[in-house]
DSSP file (Angstrom, degrees, kcal/mol; ACC not computed):
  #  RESIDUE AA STRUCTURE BP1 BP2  ACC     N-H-->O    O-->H-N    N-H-->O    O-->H-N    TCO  KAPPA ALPHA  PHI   PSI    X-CA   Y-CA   Z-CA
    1    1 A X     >        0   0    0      0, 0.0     4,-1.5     0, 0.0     5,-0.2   0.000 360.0 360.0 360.0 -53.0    8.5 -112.4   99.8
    2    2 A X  H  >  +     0   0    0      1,-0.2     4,-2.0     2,-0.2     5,-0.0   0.724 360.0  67.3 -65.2 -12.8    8.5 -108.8   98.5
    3    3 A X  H  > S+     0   0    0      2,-0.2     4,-2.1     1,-0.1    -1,-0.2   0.957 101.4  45.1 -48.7 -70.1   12.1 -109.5   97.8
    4    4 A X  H  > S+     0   0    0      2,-0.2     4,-2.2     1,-0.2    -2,-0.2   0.824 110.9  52.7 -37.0 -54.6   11.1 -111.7   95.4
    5    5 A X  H  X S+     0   0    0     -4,-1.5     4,-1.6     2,-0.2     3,-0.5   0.968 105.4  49.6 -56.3 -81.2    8.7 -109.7   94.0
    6    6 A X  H  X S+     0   0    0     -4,-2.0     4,-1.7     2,-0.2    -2,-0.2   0.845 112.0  53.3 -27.9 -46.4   10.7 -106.7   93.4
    7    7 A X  H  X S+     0   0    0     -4,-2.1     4,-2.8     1,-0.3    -2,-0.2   0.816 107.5  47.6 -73.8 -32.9   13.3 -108.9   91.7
    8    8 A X  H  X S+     0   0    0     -4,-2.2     4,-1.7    -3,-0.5    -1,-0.3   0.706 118.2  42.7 -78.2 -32.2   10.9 -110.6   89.1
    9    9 A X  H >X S+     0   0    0     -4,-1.6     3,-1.2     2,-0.2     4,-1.0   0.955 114.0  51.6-100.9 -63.0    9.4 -107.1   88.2
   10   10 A X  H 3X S+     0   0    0     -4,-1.7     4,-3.0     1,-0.3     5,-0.5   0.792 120.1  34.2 -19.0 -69.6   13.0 -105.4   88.1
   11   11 A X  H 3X S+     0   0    0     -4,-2.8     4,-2.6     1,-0.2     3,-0.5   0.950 113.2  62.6 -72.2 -21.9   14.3 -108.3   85.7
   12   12 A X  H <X S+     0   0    0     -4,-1.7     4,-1.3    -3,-1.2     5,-0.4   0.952 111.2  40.2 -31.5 -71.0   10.6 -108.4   84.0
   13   13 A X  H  X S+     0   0    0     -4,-1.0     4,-2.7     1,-0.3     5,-0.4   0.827 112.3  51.6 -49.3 -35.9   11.5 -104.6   83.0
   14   14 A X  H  X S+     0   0    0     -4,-3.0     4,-1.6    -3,-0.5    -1,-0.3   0.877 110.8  51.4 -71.9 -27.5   15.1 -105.3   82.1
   15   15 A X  H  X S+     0   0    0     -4,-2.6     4,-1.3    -5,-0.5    -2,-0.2   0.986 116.0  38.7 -58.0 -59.0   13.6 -108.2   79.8
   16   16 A X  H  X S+     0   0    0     -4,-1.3     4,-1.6     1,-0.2     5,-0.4   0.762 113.3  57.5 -62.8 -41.0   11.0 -105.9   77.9
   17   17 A X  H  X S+     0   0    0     -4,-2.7     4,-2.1    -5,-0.4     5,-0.3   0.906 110.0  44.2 -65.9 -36.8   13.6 -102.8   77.8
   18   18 A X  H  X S+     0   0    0     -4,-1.6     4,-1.8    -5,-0.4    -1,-0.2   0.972 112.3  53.0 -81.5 -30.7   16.2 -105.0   75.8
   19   19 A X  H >< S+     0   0    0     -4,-1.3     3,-1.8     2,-0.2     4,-0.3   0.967 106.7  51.7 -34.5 -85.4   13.4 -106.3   73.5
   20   20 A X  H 3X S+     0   0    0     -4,-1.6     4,-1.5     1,-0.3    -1,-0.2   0.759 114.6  47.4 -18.2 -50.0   12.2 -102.7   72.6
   21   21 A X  H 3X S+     0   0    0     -4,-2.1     4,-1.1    -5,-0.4    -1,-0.3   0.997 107.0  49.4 -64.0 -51.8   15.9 -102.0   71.7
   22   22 A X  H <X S+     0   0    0     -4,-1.8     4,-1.0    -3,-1.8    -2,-0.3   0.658 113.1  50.3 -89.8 -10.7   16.7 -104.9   69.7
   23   23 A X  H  > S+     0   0    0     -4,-0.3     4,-2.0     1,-0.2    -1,-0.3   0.828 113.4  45.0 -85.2 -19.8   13.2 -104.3   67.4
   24   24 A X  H  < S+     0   0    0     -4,-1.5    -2,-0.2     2,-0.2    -1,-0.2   0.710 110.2  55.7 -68.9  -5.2   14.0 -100.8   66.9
   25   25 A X  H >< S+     0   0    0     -4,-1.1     3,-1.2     2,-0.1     6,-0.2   0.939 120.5  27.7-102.2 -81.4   17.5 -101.9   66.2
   26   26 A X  H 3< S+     0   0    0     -4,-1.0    -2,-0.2     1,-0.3    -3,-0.1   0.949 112.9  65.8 -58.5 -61.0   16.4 -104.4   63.3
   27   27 A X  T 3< S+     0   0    0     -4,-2.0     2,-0.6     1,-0.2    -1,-0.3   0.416  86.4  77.9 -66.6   7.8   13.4 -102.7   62.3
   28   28 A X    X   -     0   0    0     -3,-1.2     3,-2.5    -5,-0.2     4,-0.2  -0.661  54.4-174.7-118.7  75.3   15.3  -99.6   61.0
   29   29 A X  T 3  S+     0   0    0     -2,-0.6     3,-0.4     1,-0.3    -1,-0.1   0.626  86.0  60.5 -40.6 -33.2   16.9  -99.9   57.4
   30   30 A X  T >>  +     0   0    0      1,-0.3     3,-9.9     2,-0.1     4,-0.5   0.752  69.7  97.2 -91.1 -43.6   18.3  -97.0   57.6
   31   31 A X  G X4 S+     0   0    0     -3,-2.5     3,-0.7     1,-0.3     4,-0.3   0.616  73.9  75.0 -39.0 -18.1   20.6  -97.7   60.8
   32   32 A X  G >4 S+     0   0    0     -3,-0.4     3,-0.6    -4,-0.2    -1,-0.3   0.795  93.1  56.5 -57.9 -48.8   23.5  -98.4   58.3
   33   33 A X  G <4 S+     0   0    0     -3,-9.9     3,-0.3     1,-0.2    -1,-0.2   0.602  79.7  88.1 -87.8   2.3   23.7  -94.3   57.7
   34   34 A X  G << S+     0   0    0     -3,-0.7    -1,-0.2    -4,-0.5    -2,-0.1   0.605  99.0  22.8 -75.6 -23.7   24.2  -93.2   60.9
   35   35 A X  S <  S+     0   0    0     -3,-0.6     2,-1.0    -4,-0.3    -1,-0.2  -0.170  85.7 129.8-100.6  16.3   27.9  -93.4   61.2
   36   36 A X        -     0   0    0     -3,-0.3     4,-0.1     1,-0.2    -3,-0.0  -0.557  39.6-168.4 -97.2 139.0   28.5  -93.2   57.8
   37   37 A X        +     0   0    0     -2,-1.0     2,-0.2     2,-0.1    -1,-0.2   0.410  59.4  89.8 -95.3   4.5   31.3  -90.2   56.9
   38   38 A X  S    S-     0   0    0      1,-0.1     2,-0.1     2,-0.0     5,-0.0  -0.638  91.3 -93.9-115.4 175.9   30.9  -90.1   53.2
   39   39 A X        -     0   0    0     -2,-0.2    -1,-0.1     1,-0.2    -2,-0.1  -0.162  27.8-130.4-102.4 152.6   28.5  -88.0   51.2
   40   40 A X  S >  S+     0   0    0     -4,-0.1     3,-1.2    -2,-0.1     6,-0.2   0.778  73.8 123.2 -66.7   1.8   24.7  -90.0   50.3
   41   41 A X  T 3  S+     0   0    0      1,-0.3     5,-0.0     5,-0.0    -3,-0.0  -0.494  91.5   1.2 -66.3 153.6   25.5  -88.8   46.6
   42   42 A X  T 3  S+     0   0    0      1,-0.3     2,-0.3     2,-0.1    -1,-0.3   0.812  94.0 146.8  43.6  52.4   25.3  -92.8   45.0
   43   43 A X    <   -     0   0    0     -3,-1.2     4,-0.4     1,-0.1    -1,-0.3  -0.807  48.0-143.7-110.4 144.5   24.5  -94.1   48.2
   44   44 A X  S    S+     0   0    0     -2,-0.3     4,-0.4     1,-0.2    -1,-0.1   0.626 105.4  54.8 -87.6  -0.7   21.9  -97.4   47.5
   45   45 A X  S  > S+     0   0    0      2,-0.2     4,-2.5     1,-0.1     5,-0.2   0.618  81.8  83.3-117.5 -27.2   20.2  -96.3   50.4
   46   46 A X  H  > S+     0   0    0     -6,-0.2     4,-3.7     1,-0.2     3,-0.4   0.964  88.6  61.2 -54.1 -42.7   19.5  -92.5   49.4
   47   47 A X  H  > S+     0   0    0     -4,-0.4     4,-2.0     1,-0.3     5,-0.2   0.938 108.2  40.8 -65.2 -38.3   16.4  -93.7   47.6
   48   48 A X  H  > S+     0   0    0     -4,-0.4     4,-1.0     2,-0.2    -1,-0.3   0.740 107.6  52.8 -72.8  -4.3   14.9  -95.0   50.5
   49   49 A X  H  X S+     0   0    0     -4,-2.5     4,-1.7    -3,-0.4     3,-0.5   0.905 116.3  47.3 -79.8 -28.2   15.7  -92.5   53.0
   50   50 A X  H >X S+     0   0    0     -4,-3.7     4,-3.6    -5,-0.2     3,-1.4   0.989 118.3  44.0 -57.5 -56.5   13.8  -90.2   49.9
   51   51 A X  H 3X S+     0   0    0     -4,-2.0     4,-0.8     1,-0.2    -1,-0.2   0.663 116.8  46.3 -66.2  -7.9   11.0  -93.0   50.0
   52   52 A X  H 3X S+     0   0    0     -4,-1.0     4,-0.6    -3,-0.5    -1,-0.2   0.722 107.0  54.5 -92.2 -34.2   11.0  -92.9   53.6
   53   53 A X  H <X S+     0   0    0     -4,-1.7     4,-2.1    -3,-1.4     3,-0.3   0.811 110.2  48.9 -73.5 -51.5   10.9  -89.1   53.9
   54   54 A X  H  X S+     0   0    0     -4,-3.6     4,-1.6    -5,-0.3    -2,-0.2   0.792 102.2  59.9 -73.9 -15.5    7.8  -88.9   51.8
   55   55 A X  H  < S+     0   0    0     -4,-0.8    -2,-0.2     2,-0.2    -1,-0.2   0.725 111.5  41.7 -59.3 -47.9    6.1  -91.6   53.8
   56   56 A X  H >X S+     0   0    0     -4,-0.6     3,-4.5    -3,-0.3     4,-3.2   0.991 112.4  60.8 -70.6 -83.9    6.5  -89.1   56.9
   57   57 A X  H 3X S+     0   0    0     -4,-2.1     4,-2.2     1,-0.3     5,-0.2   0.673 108.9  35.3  -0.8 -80.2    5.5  -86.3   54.7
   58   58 A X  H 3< S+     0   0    0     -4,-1.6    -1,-0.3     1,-0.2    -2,-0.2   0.482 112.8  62.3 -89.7   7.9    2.3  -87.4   53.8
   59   59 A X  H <> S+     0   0    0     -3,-4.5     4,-1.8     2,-0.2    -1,-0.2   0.850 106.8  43.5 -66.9 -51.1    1.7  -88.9   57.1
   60   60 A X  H  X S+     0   0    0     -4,-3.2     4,-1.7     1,-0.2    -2,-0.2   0.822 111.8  48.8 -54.7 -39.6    1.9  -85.7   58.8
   61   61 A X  H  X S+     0   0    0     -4,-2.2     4,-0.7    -5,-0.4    -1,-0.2   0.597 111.3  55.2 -95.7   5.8    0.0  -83.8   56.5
   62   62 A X  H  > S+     0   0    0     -5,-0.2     4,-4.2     3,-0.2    -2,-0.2   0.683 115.8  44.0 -80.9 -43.3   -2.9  -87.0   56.9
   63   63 A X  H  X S+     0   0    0     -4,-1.8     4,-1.8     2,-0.2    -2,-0.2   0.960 108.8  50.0 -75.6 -44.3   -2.7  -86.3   60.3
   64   64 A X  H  < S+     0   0    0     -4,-1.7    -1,-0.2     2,-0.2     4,-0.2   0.532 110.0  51.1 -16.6 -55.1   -2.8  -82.6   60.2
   65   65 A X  H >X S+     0   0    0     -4,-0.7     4,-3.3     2,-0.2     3,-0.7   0.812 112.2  54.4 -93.5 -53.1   -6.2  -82.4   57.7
   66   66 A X  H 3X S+     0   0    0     -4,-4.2     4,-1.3     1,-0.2    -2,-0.2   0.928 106.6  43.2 -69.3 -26.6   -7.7  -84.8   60.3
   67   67 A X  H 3X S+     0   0    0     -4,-1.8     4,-0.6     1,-0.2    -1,-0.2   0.780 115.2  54.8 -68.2 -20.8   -7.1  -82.7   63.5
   68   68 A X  H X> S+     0   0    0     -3,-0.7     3,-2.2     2,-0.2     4,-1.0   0.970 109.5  46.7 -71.6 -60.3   -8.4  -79.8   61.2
   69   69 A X  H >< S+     0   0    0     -4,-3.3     3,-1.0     1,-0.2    -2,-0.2   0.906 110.0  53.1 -38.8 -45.0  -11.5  -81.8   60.5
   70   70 A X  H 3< S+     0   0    0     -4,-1.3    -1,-0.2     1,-0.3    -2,-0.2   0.580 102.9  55.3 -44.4 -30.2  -11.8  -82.5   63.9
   71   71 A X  H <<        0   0    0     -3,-2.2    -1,-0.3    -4,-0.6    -2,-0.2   0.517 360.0 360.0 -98.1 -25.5  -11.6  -78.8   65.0
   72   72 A X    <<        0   0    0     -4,-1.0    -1,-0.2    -3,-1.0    -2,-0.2   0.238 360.0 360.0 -87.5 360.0  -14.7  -77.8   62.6
């Protein structure tokens, strides 16, 4: 019985692990630039790694000014 058991949460895990890959996989526009050998000048993609970069930006500093609030 515990055989069983072990084997259903073992492939459970394997199931969930390969999901988790395959949206970060999709979910990442970018994934395109990661081997690529040639320089981002006229790249269609530079403006969203810029829009993508400021998105971060002002996330961080959102996050930053709340822990500061927090701290007061």
């Amino acid at each position: 019985m515990w055989q069983m058991v072990l084997t259903g949460l073992v492939i459970a895990v394997a199931v969930i692990y390969g999901i988790v890959r395959l949206v970060r996989y999709f979910s990442d526009p970018l994934r395109k630039c990661r081997d690529c050998p040639a320089e981002c000048a006229g790249c269609p993609l530079e403006e969203l790694k810029k829009t993508k970069d400021e998105r971060r930006r002002t996330k961080d500093e959102g996050r930053k000014t709340r822990d500061e609030g927090r701290k007061k």
